[in-house]
C-alpha positions in Angstrom: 16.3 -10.6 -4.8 13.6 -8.4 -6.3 11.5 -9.0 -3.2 14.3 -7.7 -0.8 14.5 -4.3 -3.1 10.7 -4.1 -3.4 10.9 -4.3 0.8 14.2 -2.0 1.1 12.6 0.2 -1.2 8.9 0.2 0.4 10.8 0.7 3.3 12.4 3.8 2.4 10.2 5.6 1.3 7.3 5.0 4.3 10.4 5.8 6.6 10.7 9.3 4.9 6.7 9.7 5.0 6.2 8.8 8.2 9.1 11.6 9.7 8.1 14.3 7.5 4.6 13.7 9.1 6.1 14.0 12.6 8.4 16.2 12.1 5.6 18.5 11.6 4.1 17.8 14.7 7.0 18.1 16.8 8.5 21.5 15.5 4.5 22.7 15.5 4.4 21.5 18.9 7.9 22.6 20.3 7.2 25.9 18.2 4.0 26.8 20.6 5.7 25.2 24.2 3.8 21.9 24.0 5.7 18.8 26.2 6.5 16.5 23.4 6.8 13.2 25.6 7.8 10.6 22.7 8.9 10.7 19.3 8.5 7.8 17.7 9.1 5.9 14.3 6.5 2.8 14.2 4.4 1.1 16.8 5.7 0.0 20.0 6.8 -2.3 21.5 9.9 -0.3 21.4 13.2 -1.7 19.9 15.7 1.2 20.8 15.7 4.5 22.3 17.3 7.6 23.3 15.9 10.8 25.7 17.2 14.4 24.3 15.5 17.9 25.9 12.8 16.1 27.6 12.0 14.0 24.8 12.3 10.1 24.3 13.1 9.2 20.4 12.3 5.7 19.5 12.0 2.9 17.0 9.7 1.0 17.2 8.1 -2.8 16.2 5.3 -2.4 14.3 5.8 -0.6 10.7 2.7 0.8 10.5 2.5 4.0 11.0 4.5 7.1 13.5 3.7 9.1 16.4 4.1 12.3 18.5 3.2 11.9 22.2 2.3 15.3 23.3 1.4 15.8 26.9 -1.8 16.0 28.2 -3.9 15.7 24.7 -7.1 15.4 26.3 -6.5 16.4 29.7 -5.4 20.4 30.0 -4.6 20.2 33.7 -1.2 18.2 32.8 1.9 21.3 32.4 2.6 22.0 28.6 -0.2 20.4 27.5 -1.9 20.4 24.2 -5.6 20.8 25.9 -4.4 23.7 27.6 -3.8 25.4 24.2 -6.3 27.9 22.7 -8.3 26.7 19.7 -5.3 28.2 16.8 -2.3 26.5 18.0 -4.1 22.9 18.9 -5.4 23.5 15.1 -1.8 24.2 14.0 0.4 21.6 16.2 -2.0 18.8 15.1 -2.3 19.8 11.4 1.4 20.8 10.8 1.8 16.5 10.2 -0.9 16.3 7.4 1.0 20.0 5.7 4.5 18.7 5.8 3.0 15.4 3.6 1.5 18.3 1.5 4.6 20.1 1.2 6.7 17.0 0.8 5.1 16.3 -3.0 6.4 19.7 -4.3 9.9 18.3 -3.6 9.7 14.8 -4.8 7.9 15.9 -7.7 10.7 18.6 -8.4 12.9 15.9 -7.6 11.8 13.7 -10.0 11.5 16.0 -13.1 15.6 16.9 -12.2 16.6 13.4 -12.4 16.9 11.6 -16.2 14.0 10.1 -17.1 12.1 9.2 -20.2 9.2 11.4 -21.9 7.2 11.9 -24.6 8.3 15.2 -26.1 6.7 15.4 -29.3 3.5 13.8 -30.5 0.3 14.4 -31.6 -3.1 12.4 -30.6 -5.9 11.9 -33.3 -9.5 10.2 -32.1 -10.1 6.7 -33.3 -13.6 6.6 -31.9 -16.2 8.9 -30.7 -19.0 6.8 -29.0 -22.8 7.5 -30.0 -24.9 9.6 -27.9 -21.9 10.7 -25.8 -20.6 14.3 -24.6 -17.9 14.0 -27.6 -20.5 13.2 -30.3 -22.8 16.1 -29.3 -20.0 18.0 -29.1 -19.4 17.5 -32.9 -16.0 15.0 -31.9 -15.2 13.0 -35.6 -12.8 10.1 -35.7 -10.2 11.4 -37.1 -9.8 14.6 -35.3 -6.8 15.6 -33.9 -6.5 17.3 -29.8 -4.3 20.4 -30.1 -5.3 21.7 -26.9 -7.4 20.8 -23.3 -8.4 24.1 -21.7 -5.6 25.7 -23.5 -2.7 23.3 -22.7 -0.7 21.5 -25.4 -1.3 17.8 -26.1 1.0 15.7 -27.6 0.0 12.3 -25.7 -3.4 10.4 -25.4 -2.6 10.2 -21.6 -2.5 13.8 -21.3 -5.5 13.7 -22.9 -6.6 11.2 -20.5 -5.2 13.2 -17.3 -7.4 16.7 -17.9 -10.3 14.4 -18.4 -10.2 12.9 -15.2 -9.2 16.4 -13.7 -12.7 18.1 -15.3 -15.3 15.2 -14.3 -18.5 16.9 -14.3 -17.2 20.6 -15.2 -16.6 22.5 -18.4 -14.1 21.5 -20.4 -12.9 23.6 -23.6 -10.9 20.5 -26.4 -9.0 22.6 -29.7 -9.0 20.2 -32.5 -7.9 19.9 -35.6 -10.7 18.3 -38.5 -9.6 16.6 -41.0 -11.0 19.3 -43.5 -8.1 21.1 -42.0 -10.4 23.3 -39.9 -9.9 24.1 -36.5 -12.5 24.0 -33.9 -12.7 24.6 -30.0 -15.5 22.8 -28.6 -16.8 22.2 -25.0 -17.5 18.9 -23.3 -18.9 17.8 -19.5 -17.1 14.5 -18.6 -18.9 12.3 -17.2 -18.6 10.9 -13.9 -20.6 7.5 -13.9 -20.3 6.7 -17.8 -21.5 3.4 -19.5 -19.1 0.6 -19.7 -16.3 0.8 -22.1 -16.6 4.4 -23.5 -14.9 6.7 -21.0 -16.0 9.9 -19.5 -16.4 11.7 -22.8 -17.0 8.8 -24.8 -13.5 9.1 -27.4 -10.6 6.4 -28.4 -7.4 8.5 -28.4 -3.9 7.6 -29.8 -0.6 8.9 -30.1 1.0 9.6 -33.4 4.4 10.2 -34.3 6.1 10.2 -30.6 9.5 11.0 -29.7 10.1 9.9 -26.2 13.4 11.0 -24.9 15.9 11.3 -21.9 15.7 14.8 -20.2 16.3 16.3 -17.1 15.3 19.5 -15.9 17.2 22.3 -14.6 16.2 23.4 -11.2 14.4 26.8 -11.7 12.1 24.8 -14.7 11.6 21.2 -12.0 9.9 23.7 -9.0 7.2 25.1 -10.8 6.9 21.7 -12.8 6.6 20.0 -9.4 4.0 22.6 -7.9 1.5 22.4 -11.4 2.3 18.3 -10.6 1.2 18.8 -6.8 -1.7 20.4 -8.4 -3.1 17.9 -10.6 -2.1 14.7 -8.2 -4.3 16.3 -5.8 -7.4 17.1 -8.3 -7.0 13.5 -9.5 -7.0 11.9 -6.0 -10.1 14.2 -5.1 -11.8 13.4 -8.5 -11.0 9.5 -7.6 -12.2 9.4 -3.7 -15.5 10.7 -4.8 -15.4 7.9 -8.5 -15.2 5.5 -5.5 -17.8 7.4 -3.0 -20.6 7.5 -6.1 -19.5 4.1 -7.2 -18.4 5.0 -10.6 -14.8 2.9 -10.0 -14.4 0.2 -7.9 -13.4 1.0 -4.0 -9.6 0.0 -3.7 -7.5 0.4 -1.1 -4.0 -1.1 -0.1 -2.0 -1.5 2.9 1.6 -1.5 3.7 1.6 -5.4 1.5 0.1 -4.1 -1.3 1.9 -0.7 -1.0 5.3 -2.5 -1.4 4.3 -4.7 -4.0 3.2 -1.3 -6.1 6.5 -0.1 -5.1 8.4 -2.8 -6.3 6.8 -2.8 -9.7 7.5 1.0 -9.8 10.7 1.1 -8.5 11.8 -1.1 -12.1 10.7 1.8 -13.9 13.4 3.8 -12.8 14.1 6.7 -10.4 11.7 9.1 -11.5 8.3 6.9 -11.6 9.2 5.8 -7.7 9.6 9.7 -6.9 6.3 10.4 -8.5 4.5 7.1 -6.5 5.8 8.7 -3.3 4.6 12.2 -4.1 1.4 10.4 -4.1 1.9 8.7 -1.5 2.4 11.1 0.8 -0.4 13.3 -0.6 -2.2 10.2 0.5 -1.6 10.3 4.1 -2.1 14.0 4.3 -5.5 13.5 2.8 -6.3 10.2 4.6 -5.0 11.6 8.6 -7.5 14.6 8.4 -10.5 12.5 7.4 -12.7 13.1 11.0 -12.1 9.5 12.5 -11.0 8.8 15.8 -7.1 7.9 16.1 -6.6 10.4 13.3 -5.6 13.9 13.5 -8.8 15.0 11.5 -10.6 13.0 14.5 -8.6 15.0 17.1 -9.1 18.3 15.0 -12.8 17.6 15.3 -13.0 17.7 19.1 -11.2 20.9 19.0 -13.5 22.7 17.1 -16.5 20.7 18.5 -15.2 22.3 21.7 -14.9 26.1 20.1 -18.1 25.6 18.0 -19.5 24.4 22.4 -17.6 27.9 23.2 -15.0 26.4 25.2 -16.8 23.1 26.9 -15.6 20.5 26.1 -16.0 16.6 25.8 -14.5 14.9 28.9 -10.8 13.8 28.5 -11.9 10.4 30.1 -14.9 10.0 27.0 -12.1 11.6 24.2 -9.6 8.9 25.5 -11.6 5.8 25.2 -12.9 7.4 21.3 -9.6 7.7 20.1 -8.3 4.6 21.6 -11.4 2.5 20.3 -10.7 4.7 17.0 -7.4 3.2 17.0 -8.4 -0.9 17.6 -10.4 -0.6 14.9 -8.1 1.0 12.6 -5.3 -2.0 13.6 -8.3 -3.9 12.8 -8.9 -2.7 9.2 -5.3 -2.6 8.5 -5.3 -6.0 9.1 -8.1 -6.8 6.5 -6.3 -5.2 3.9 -3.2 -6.7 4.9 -4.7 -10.2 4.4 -6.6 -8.9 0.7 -2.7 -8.0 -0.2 -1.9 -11.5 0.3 -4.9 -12.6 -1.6 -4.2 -10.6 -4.2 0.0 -11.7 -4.6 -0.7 -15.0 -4.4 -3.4 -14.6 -7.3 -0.6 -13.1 -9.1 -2.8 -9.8 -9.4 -1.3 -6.4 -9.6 -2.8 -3.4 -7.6 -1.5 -1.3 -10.3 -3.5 -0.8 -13.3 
């Protein structure tokens, strides 16, 4: 039974991904007289179908991903083509996909702070350790201080402690504490990004003391702004984290859809909230992931546009772009599958992707 949820649920939430992504493209598209010729949900081959103003609207096989067939995308002698475009509105019709999974965040993240939910509203964290030789201890960290404030927010939890750590890797950060002398002291501290083993970017142990965690639920004009700052930091944490992997200060990890669902399954027992959250993430994922400059992607597309403004005008043959994106594409079905059988690996261990 769980697995069915975990698979409704995974599910769900990829479905809601995948047409906020292509929704952008087709309104972008639609918006500038671009031919949309398909609309689709998944890879083909195609289950069901239905044609409405010139375009088809399908479901499809394969649950790996969407799609929005524009005409001509690499040939601007087809009518209402995208090559035909000038450099702004090929920029804008295939961006508008990554923006709406940048824009969807805000909303689940608003979402998420409206519906109940459990958190810790009072607290106060106090350092255990302070490791030797590290940015805490030349800082002049104790044990036994107490964190009133990172860069002039309130702390009453070690993983908001935790959070602006891994939001300030390898800039300024200012930490208010409290000594034990009953003096206060504001004190500044580099995190590290490549730190030794077992002592943490800044090299402290922190707890939580006396913690109230209760139910609450926002009202709607407190959730927005609560869901932008969240935007915010989810997006300064998955930067900070791509380059931990890029440096090789954390492992590299990724998932695919397997190993998404699992994750979502484990989340979704947490309650409403949490699974909101994992999709804000989610989707700030795909945004991130479909500009990277790789063939197949929109970031790969995006690059032959402005390779073709930075050539003023000339561009690659639509013939050569084709077979690029195409290839770009085998080898991404390719690399999905790897990961798909490393998911399997990994469940059948019994292992967790989450932390």
């Amino acid at each position: 039974m769980d697995a069915v949820i975990s698979i409704f649920t995974f599910l769900v939430i990829i479905i809601v991904l995948i047409l906020a992504h292509e929704i952008g493209h087709l309104v972008a598209a639609k918006s500038t007289g671009i031919t949309v010729e398909e609309f689709g949900l998944f890879y083909p081959p195609r289950l069901a179908s239905f044609k409405w103003r010139g375009t088809i609207y399908s479901i499809n096989a394969i649950p790996l991903g969407g799609f929005c067939k524009m005409a001509g995308e690499e040939d601007p002698d087809v009518p209402g083509s995208l090559a035909s475009k000038n450099t702004a509105v090929k920029l804008w019709a295939l961006g508008a996909g990554s923006l709406m999974n940048f824009l969807l965040p805000i909303l689940l993240f608003s979402i998420a702070y409206m519906v109940p939910h459990n958190e810790v509203t009072e607290g106060s964290v106090k350092i255990l350790e302070v490791s030797e030789g590290s940015p805490a201890a030349l800082a002049g960290i104790l044990p036994g201080d107490k964190v009133i404030s990172v860069d002039g927010k309130g702390i009453i939890s070690s993983s908001d402690v935790s959070r602006y750590i891994q939001m300030n890797l390898g800039t300024d950060m200012e930490m208010t504490l409290l000594h034990e002398n009953g003096v206060t002291e504001t004190v500044s501290v580099i995190p590290r990004w490549k730190p030794p083993e077992d002592e943490g970017s800044v090299g402290i142990l922190p707890a939580t003391e006396d913690r109230i965690i209760e139910e609450v639920s926002y009202p709607f004009w407190k959730a927005v702004p609560k869901g932008f700052n969240s935007c915010f930091e989810t997006f300064v944490l998955f930067k900070n984290g791509i380059i931990s992997m890029i440096i090789g200060a954390v492992p590299f990890q990724v998932a695919g859809p397997v190993g998404i669902a699992q994750a979502t399954g484990e989340i979704a027992r947490a309650g409403m909230s949490p699974l909101l959250e994992f999709a804000a993430f989610l989707s700030m994922n795909l945004a991130i992931v479909n500009l990277f400059p790789l063939p197949a992607l929109d970031g790969g597309r995006i690059a032959f546009v402005l390779l073709q403004w930075i050539r003023r005008g000339k561009r690659i043959s639509p013939k050569k772009e084709g077979w690029v994106h195409a290839i770009g594409f085998a080898l991404l079905m390719i690399f999905f599958l790897a990961i798909t059988f490393q998911d399997i690996l990994r469940i059948i261990r019994g292992d967790s992707l989450l932390p």
